[in-house]
N, C-alpha and C positions, 0 to 999 in steps of 0.2 A: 347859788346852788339849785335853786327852783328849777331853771333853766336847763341844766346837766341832768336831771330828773326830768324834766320834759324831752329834752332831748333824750336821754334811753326807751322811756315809756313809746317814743313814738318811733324809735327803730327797731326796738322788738315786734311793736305794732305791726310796722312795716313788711318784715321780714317774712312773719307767718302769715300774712291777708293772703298770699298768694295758694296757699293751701285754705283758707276759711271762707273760700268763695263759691254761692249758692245759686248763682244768678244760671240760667239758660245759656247754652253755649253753641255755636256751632258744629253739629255732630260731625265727623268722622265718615262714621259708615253713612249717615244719608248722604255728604257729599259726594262718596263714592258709587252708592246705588243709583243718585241722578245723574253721576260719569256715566256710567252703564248705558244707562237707558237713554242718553240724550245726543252722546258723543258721536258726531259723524263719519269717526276713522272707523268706527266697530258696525256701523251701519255699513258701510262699505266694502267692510270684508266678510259680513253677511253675505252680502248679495253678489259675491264672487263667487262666495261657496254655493250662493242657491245657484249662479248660473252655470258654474262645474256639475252639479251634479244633473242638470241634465243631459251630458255629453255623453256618459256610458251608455244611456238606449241608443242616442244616434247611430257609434259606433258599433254597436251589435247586430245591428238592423241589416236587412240583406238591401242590396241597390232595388232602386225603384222596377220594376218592370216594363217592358219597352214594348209598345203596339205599333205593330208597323200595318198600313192600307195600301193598295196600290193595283194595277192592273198590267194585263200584258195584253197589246193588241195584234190583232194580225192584218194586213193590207195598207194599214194606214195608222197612224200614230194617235188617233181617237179613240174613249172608251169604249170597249164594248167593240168596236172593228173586229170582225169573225168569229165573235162572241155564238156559242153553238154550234158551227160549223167548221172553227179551226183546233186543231187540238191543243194548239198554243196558247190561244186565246181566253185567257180569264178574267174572274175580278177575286183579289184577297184579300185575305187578314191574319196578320200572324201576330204572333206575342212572345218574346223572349223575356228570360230571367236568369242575369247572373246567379253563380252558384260558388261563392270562395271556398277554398277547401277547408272540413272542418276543423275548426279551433279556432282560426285567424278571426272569426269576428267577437268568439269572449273573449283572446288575448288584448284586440283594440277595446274593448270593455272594460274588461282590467285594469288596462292602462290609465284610462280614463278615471276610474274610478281610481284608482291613486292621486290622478292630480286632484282632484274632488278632494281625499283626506288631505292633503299635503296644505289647500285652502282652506278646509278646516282650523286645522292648526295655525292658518294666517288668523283669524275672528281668537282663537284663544290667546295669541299672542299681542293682539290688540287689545285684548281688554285687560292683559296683567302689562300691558304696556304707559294705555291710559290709568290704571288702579296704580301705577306706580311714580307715574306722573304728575295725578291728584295728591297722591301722598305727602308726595316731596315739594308741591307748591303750597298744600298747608299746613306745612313742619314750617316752611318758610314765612308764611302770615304767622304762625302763633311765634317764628323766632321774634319778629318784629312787633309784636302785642307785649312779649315776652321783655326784649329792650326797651320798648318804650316802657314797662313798667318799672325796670330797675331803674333808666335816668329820672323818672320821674319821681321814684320812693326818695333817691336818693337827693334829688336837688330840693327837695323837701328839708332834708335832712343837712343839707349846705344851707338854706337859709336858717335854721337853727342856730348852726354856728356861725353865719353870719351875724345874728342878734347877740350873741354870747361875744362874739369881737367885737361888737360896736358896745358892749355894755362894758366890756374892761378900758376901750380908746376912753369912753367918754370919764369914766373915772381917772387916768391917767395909768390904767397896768398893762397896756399892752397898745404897742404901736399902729399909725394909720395904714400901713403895710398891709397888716393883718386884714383888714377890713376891706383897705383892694385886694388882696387876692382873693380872698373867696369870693368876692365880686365876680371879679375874672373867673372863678370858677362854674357859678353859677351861669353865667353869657356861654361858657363851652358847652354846658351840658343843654343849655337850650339851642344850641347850636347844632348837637348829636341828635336832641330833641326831632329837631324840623325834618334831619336826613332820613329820621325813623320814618317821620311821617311820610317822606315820598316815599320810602321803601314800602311802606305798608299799603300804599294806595297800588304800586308796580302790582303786587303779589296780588293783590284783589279781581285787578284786570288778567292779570294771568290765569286764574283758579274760572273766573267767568269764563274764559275763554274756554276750558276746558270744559265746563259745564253747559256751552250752548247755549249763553247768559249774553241780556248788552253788555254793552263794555262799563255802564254806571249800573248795573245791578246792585244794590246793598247787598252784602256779604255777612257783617257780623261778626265774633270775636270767635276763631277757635278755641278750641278746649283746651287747657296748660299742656306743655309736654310735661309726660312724666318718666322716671328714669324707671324702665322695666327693666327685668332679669335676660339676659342675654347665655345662656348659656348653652348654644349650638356647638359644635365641631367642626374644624373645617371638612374633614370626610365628610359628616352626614350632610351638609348642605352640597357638594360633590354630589355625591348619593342619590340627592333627590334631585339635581338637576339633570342628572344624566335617567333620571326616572321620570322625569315631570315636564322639561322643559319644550316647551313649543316647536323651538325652535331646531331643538336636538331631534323630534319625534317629526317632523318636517326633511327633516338630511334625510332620515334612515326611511321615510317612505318616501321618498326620490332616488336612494339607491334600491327599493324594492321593484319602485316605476322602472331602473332602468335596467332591471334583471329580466322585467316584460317585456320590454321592448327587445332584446336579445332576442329572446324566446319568438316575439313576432315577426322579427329580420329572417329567424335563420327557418322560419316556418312557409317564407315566400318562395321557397325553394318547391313549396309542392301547390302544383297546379291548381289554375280555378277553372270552374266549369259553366255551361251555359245551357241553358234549357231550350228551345225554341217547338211551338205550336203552330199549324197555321190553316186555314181553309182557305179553296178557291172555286168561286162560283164559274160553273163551267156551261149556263143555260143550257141548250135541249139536252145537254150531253151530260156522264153518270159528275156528281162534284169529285175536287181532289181535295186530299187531305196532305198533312207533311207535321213529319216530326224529325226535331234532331236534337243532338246531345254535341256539344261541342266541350273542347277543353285547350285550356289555354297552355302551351307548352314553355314550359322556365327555363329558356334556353339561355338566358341572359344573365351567367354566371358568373362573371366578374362583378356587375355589377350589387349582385346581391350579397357576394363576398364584401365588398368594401360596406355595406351596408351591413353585415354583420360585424365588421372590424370598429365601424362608426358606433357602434352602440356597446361594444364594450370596453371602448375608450371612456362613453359614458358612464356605465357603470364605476372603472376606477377615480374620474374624477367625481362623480358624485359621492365614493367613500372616502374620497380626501378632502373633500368638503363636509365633509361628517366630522372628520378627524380634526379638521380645521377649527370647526366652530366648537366644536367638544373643548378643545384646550385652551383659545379664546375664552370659552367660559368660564372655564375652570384658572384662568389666572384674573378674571374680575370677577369672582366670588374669593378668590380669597384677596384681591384687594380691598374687597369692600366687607369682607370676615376682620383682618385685620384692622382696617377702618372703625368697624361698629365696635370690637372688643376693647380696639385703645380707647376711643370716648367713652365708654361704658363705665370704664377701669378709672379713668378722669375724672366723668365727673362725680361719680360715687365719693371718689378723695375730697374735691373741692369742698360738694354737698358736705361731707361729715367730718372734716378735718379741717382743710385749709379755710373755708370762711368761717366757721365758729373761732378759727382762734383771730381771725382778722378780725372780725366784728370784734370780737373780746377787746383786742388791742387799742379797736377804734375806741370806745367807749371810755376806757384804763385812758386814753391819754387824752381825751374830751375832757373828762371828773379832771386830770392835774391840770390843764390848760384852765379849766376855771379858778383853781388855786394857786397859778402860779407856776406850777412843781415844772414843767414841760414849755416850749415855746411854743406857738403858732405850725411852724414848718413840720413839727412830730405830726402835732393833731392832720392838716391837710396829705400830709405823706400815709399816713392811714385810712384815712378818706380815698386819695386814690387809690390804694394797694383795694381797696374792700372792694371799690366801683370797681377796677381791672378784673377780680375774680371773678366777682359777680357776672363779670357780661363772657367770662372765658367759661363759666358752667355753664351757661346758656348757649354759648357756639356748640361746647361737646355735645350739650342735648341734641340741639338740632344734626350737627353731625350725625350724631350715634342714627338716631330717627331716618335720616335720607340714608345712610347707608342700610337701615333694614329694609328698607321698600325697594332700595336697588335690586338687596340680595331675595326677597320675597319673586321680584319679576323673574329675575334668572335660572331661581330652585323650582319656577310655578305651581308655587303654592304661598299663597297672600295666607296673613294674617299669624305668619313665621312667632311675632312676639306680641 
């Protein structure tokens, strides 16, 4: 009976260590704040958006100015040839300056600066993109800290009653059977043991990579999952995606972009204009001067029709690409609404119901297996029914957990739970 009292003392032990642990952990938010700042997909839609927003002055800006020099000779094709004595004969300089008619250079402004926000919106979608990427890689290292803790509480707890079989074989109350199987039982779990360990290393390498880390960085133990309260709606995540999301606030300033651009099509319809100045050195003779105003006539009316027709085809696919990605949205937030609700609902049960009465059971047929009352087959049929739960609470966690980082990237807004 010693035995059967070691064995409860050290599964009770076992069960709550995972809640009574003080040690330093792997934070969360640092891992996420040095995503942030280290990541080079966010660095590079930085420097999209810094090189967008230089385009609207371009756009704005009138054409360069044009100086023209040259001479007119008379007698002979030399400069200066009848220079004072022909009245043809000069030397000059003029200077022209397009003049587009006004609006056409804020509307290319405008424009510009659309696609400038619309890049924006790329750097915010990056960074709730990696924030949710990090998330889900260390929900995944803490699932596999997580299993390796349970195979390892528990093959603890299989050599126990390994000792307890081997101490009835040797008295003669219980067959050599007993004694191999939990054998065999033991080989499986260090078997599940070692796949943990590769998984744990994969997910290391993964989380480094995200971090702008070598690929042998030490990592360290995330912090336990724990089961928080879930209690969103699918509306208000709806709600806040069609308010918040990147990618939604990206459509809708690409159909504003191509409202612009109508507006700058159907505005080529009105003429540009040109300045022109000029002097002519006319030697002994009085100088001339020259001014003119020139305008460009938009005779070329089909072609600006189709050009107005091309931009408001725009316009309607880019609201149907709005509409597109809206309901795209809106059906993986609620698959990952109904995702995170059903593990929530899970493993709350598991947690408060289904393992207290498995563990109960385990222990209840441990105590008869020492007595006799029970065979072998009950006690390990319990054993595994408890290890099966144990590692199915632990799936839901981590489920629940990636399913709210999914839905945090989508609503844009992190830190949902």
């Amino acid at each position: 009976m010693r035995l059967v009292h070691r064995f409860v003392l050290t599964y009770v032990f076992a069960c709550s260590a995972a809640t009574a642990q003080t040690t330093a952990r792997l934070s969360l938010a640092d891992v996420i704040a040095e995503a942030l700042a280290k990541n080079p997909e966010i660095a590079a839609a930085q420097k999209r958006y810094d090189a967008a927003r230089q385009r609207p002055v371009q756009e704005q800006s009138l054409p360069d100015p044009m100086v023209s020099a040259g001479y007119n000779a008379s007698g002979n094709p030399l400069p200066g040839a009848g220079l004072g004595t022909e009245p043809l004969a000069n030397i000059g300089l003029m200077v022209s300056q397009e003049l587009p008619y006004p609006g056409k250079r804020d509307l290319r402004g405008a424009i510009a600066s659309r696609e400038a926000d619309a890049e924006f919106q790329q750097i915010e979608s990056a960074r709730l993109n990696v924030t949710a990427r990090v998330k889900q890689s260390y929900y995944r290292l803490a699932y596999a800290y997580a299993v390796t803790g349970v195979l390892a509480r528990d093959r603890d707890l299989l050599d126990t009653l390994l000792r307890v079989s081997e101490g009835r074989y040797t008295v003669g109350d219980a067959a050599q059977q007993d004694v191999i199987k939990a054998q065999t039982q033991i080989s499986i779990l260090d078997l599940q043991l070692e796949r943990v360990r590769q998984e744990r290393a994969t997910r290391e390498g993964e989380l480094n990579a995200l971090l702008a880390r070598p690929a042998t960085s030490p990592v360290g133990e995330p912090e336990a999952m724990e089961l928080t309260p879930f209690d969103l709606t699918l509306d208000s995540l709806v709600d806040a995606a069609r308010a918040n999301a990147p990618m939604l606030r990206r459509d809708q300033i690409m159909v504003d972009r191509a409202q612009l651009a109508v507006e700058a099509a159907q505005k080529d319809y009105k003429p540009d204009f040109a300045l022109n100045g000029g002097y002519y050195y006319m030697g002994a003779m009085p100088p001339m001067y020259e001014f003119r105003f020139d305008v460009k006539i938009p005779l070329q009316r089909a072609r600006r029709a189709a050009a107005v027709a091309e931009q408001r085809c725009t316009v309607e696919q880019a609201r149907h690409a709005y509409e597109g990605t809206r309901l795209g949205l809106q059906s993986r937030i609620q698959e990952d609404f109904q995702m995170a609700s059903t593990s929530v609902r899970l493993a709350r049960l598991y947690r408060d119901t289904v393992l207290p009465q498995a563990r109960l059971a385990l222990e209840s047929s441990m105590a008869s297996y020492q007595t006799g009352r029970v065979d072998f087959l009950s006690v390990m049929t319990n054993f595994v029914t408890v290890l099966e739960y144990e590692m199915r609470y632990v799936d839901e966690l981590a489920s629940y957990h990636s399913a709210v980082s999914r839905l945090e990237e989508m609503t844009g807004t992190p830190w949902v739970h």
